[in-house]
N, C-alpha and C positions, 0 to 999 in steps of 0.2 A: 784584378784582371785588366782594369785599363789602366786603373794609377798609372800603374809599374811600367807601363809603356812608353805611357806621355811623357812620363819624369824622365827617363833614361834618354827620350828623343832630345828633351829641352837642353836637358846638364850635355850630351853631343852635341849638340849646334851651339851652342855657347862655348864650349870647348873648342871648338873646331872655327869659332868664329875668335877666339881671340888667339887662336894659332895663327890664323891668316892674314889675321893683322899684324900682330908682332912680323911676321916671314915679310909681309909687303912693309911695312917701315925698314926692317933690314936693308931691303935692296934697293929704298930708296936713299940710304944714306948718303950717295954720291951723285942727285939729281936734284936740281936745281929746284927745290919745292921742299918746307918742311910740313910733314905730318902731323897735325894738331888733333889727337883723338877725340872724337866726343863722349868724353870723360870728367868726369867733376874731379878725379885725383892727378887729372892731368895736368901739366904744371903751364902747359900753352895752350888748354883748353879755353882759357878767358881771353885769349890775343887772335887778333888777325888781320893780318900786316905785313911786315917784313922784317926779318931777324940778319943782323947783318947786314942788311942791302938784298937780299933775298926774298923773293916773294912767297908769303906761306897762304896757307887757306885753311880750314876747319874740314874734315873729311869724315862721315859715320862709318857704323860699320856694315859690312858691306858692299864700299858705295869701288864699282870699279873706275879705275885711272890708269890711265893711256900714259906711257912712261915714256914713250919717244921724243913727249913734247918738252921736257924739262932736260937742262942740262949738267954739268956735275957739281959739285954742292964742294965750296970749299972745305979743308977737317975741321977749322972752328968753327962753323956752320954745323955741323952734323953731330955736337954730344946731342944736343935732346933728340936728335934721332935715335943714337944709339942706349939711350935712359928708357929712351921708351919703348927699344924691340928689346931691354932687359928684362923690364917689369912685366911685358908682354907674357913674355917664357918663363916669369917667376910664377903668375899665376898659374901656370900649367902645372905645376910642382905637385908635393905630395896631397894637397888637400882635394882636389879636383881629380886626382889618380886614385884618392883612395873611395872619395863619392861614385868612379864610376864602378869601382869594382866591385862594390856594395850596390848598385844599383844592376850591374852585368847578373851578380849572383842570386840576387833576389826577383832578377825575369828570366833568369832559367828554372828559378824554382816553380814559377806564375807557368812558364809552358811546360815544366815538366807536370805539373797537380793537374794543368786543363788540360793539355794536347797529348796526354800519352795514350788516349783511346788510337791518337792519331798515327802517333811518332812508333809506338809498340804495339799493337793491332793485336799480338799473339794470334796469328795465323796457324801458329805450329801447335797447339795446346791440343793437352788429352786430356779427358775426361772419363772417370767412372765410377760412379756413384748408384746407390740404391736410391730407390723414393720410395714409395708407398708399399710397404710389405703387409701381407694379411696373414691369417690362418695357413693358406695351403698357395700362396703365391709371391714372387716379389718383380716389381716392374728395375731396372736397371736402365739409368741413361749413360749414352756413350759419347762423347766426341774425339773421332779418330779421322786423322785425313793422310795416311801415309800409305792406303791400297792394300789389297791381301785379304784375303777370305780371313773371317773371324769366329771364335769358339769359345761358348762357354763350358767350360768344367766345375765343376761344386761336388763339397759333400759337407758333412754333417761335424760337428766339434763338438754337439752333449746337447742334450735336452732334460727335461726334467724338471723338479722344482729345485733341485740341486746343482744344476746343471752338472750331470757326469757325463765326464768326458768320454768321446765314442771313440773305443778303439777299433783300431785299425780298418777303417773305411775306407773302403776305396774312393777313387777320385770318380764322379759322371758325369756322361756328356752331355751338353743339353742341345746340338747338334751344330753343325757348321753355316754360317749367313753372309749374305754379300757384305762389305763394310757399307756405310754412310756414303751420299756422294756430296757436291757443292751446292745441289740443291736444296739441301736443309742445312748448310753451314756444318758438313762431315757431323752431323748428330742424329740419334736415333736413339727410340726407347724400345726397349725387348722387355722377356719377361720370363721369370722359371715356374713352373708349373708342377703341381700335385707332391708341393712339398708337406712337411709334415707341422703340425700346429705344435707350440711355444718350444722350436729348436733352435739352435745356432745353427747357423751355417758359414762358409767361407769361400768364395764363388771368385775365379781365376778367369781374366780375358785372354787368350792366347791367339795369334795372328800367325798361317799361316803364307810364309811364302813362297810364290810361285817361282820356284828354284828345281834345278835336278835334284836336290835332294829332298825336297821338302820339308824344309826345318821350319820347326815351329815353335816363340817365342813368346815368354809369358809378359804380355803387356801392365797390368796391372792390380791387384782385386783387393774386394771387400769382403766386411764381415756384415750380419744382420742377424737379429733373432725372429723367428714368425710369431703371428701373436696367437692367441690361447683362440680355444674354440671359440667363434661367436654365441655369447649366450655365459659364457661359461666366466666363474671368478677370475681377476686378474689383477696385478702389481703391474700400474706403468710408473714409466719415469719420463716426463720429457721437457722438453726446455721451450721457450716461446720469444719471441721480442720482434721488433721490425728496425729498416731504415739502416743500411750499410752503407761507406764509402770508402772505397779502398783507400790506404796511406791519411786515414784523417784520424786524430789533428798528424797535420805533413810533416812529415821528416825526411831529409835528402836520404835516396836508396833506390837501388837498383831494381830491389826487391819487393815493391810495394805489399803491405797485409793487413789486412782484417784485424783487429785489437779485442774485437768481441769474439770473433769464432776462436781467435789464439787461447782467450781466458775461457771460454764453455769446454774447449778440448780438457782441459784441467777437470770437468768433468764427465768426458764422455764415457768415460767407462762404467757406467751404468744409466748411460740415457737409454733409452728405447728408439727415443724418435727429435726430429726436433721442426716444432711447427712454426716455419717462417709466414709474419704477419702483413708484407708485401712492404714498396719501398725497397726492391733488391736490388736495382740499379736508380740511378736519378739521371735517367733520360735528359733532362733542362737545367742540369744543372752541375756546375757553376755556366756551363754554356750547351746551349740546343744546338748539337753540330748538324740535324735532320731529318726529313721522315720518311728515309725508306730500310727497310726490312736489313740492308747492314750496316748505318748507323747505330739502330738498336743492339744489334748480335755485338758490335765491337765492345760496348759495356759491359754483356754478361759475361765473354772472355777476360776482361781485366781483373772480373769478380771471382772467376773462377779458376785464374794463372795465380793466384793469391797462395803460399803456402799453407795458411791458417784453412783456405777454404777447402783446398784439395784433402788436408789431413783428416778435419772434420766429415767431410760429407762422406771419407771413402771408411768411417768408422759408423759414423751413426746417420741413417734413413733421413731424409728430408722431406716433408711435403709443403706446399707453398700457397697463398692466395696474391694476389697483383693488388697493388693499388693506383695512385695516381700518379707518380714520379717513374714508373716501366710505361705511362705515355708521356702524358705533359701536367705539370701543377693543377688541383683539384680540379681533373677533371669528370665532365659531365656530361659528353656529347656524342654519348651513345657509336654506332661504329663510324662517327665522321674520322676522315681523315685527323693525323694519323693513327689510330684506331685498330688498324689493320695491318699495319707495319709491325705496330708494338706486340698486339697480339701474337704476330706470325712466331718473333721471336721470342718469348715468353714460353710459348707453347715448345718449341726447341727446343730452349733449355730447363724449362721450368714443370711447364704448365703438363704436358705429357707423362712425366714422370709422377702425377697426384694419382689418390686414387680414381678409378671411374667414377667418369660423368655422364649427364645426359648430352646427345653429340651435338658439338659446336658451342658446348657452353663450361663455362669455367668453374659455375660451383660444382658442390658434389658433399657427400658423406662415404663416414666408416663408420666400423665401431673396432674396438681392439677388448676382448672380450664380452662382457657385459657395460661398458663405457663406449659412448657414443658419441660422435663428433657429426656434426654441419657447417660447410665453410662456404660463408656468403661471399657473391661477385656483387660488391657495392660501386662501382663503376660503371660498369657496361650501359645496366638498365635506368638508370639512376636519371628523374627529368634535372632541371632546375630546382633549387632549395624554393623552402616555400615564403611565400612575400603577401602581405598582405589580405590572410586568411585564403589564400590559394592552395591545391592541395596539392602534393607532391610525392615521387613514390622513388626510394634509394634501390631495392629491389624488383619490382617492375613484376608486371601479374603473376605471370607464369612461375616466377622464382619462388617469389611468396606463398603460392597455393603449394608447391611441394614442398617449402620448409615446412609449413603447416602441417601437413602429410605426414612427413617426417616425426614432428612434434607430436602427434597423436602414436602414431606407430611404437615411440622409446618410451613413453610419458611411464609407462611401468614392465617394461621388457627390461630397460637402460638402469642401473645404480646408480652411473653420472652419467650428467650430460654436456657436452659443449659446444657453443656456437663462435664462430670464429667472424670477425670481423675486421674488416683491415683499418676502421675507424671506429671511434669510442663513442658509446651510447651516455656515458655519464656528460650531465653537461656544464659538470666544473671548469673545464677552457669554453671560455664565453667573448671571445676576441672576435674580431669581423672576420678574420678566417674560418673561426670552430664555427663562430654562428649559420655559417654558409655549406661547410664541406664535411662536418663530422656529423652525426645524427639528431645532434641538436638545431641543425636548419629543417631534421623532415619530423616535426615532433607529430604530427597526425599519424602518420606507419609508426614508429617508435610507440607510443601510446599505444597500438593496436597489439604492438609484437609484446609488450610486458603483460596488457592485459591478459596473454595467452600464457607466457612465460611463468607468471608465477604461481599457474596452477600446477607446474610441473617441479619435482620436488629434487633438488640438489642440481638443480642446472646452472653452471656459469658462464660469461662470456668472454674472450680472450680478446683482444683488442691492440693496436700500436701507436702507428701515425705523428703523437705528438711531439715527439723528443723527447718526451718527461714520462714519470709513472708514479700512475694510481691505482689506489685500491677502494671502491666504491661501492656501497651496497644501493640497490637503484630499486627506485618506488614500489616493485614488484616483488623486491626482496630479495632478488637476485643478485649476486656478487658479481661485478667486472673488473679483471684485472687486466690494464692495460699498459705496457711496457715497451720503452721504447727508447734513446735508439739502443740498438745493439755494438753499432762502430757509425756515428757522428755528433754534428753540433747539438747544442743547447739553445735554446731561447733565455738568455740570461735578463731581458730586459723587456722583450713584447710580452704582454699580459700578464695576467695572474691566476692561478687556480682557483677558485672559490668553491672552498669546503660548503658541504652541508646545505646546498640548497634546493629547491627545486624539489624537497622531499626527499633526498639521498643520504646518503651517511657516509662523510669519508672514512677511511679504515686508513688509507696511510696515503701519504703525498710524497713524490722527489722529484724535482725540478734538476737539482746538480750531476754532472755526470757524461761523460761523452758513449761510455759503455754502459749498459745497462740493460739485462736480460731476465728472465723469470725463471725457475724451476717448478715443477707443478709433480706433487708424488701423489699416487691416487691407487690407494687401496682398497680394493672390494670384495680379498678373501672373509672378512670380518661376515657374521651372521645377518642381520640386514641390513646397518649403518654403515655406510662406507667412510672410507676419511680421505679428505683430500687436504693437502698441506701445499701452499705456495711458501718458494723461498724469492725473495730480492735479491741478483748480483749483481755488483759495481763495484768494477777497479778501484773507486775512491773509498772504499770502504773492505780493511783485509786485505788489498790486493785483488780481490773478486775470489779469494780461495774459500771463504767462508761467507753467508748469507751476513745482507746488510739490514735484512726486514725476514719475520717465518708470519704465516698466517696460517691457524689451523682452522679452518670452515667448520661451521656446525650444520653438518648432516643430517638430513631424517632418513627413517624408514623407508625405504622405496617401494615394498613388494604389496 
């Protein structure tokens, strides 16, 4: 990002500095003074004196000269002038035309990968997607900024274990709403109500406008299935990973896209859901353009004008947890500044759309039959890592005593259980980063949370953050699979994984890979063993169309 700068300013001014020279040797060739470059290939670079009877002098580059004062230069006096406004202009030739256009084209590629939050804002983008659908509800987020009363309509496509198809349903209305205005960056989350448990449905935005006719035009929709009664047996299917960046690794395009959501569309047609592990935008990076509330919104727009993403989310349900690149690198400083900006926007496009929470805070749970999920805010509450037998706490009182809660409540309600976490409890990455910002800096809560953990039986933990994926069985007995990125870089050369320590058990390790996502099947029609099966995907392996790793969990009895 700076290279590319500097280099391009240098190879100009050198260019341009021995144009100027060669142009002023030119025009002095008929004044009374010769031009002695300072030049080591210069052939009167080592004289100075006078040529001819001619007075010369040595001149850099440069240096200005008053041309009045010299008079006209006999023609046999003036070849080494005219040798040396040759070579001048030779240099200029192809090898310096062809450095700059290689250096022109590789700092439009530097502003188009950093500044297109700037240069393309996508001001005009629409949005609409489902997030969190239950039994008898689904929340919808929108971004629309072109005016006109809006309406949902939906109906039914089949239900079932079969899913048979519903004939002929009619189309209903879930009634007409003001649109969005600029005070939320034209976004808003709704929600349909007192639908029916494990249907399809297919839910249509339509915008009316304010015309003598009132026409009314179907903006865009989705499909979703609701889940099964709470309580009740169920077949999920859903996908997990963290850490996106749109157009990485970069290729010149107009069209910038996601390479992970493109490759999970390959199997959306029987996800359920898909739970992103936070890392949806990188706020700092490759550059922190600032901290107020549309700085932030311009990223989640870039993420979300993406084909791969639009296609994906307006197929299959997302819900989300934040981690530390939607503020700034591992951070830890509770609501300081900017804190509050990140959030605002988060909550816009992201964080509104999860399921409910407690108000003004980001965790939350579900369950989608008898499978249960808890997705921790490791950010917010989170003091300082611990140092020097100091204690430290990543979730912060309040969060902790309701997971707990939680954890007692599913411990035999739930046949699985999940906790979600946007950084990895296993503490195989042991680098001065992991040591500080993944759970291995808060090992006193960590300790606290497994001693509870593995009294609970088939519970696993989902995880991201590090670029890499593992599969971990951790001191409690508990399995963590954590994956990650879904569309960026690698750490090809900081730190190492280290298997098997600490009391843990690796089950699988990948380090390689710029995509790299999870599948998670979790059956709990079965009598009282449920099976949960993780698959590994990575473009480097198949194309990403088939699993690069399968893990089949050993289940107990939960009832």
């Amino acid at each position: 990002m700076v290279a590319f700068p500097v280099s391009l300013f240098l190879l100009v001014r050198e260019i341009a500095s021995k144009w100027s020279l060669a142009t002023a040797v030119e025009r002095l060739r008929r004044h009374s003074i010769e031009i002695c470059i300072d030049d080591p290939q210069s052939e009167c670079s080592s004289r100075e004196g006078s040529i001819s009877g001619v007075a010369t002098r040595r001149i850099k580059h440069h240096e200005h000269l008053d041309l009045s004062q010299y008079k006209p230069l006999p023609e046999k006096a003036a070849v080494l002038l005219t040798k040396a406004s040759r070579d001048g202009h030779k240099r200029l030739s192809l090898t310096n035309t062809l450095l700059l256009l290689v250096h022109l084209v590789l700092f439009a590629m530097v502003l188009d990968f950093v500044y297109r939050p700037l240069l393309a804002p996508a001001l005009d983008l629409f949005v609409f997607r489902p997030g969190h659908v239950s039994h008898d509800s689904a929340k919808l987020h929108i971004r629309y900024s072109d005016g006109g009363q809006l309406e949902l309509r939906y109906k039914e496509l089949g239900s079932g274990p079969d899913w048979t198809q519903a004939p002929n349903v009619p189309w209903e209305s879930a009634g007409v709403f003001e649109p969005p205005t600029n005070t939320t960056d034209f976004t808003m989350t709704t929600a349909l109500m007192n639908l029916r448990p494990s249907t399809k449905y297919i839910v249509g935005l339509h915008c009316r406008q304010p015309t003598l006719y009132a026409q009314t035009a179907l903006l865009g929709s989705v499909e979703f299935k609701t889940a099964p009664i709470p309580g009740h047996s169920a077949h999920l299917r859903f996908a997990t990973g963290s850490c996106i960046k749109p157009n990485f690794p970069y290729r010149p395009t107009l069209s910038p896209d996601i390479r992970g959501f493109a490759s999970m569309l390959d199997h959306s047609e029987d996800l359920d859901m898909v739970v992103f592990l936070g890392d949806f935008i990188y706020a700092d990076l490759p550059l922190y353009f600032g901290s107020s509330v549309e700085d932030y919104r311009r990223l989640y727009r870039q993420v979300y004008r993406t084909q791969s993403a639009r296609r994906l989310m307006r197929k299959v349900p997302m819900v989300h947890v934040y981690d530390d690149h939607e503020i700034m690198n591992n951070w830890h400083a509770g609501d300081a500044p900017p804190m509050g900006s990140a959030l605002a926007a988060y909550n816009e496009y992201n964080g509104l759309a999860n399921p409910p929470s407690s108000p003004n805070h980001a965790y939350y749970n579900f369950t989608y039959g008898d499978i249960a999920f808890y997705a921790w805010d490791t950010r917010r509450y989170r003091s300082r890592w611990e140092t020097g037998g100091s204690r430290a706490t990543m979730l912060g009182k309040e969060q902790k005593a309701q997971f707990i809660q939680w954890l007692t409540a599913v411990n035999h309600t739930a046949a699985v259980k999940f906790v979600i976490s946007s950084v990895p409890l296993t503490s195989g990455w042991s680098n001065v980063d992991s040591s500080q910002d993944t759970w291995r800096g808060y090992p006193t809560e960590r300790a606290e949370i497994l001693e509870l953990t593995k009294y609970v039986p088939n519970l696993f933990f989902l995880s991201g953050d590090r670029h890499e994926m593992a599969a971990v069985e951790l001191p409690s007995g508990n399995i963590e699979f954590s994956t990650s990125p879904i569309s960026q870089f690698t750490f090809p050369l900081i730190g190492q994984f280290k298997a098997n320590i600490a009391g843990e058990t690796t089950l699988h390790h990948r380090r390689a890979g710029h995509v790299k996502y999870g599948i998670l099947d979790v059956d709990t029609r079965t009598d009282s063993v449920p099976q949960v099966t993780y698959s590994l995907y990575t473009t480097d392996v198949h194309q990403g169309k088939r699993p690069a790793w399968v893990y089949k969990a050993k289940c107990s009895s939960w009832r």
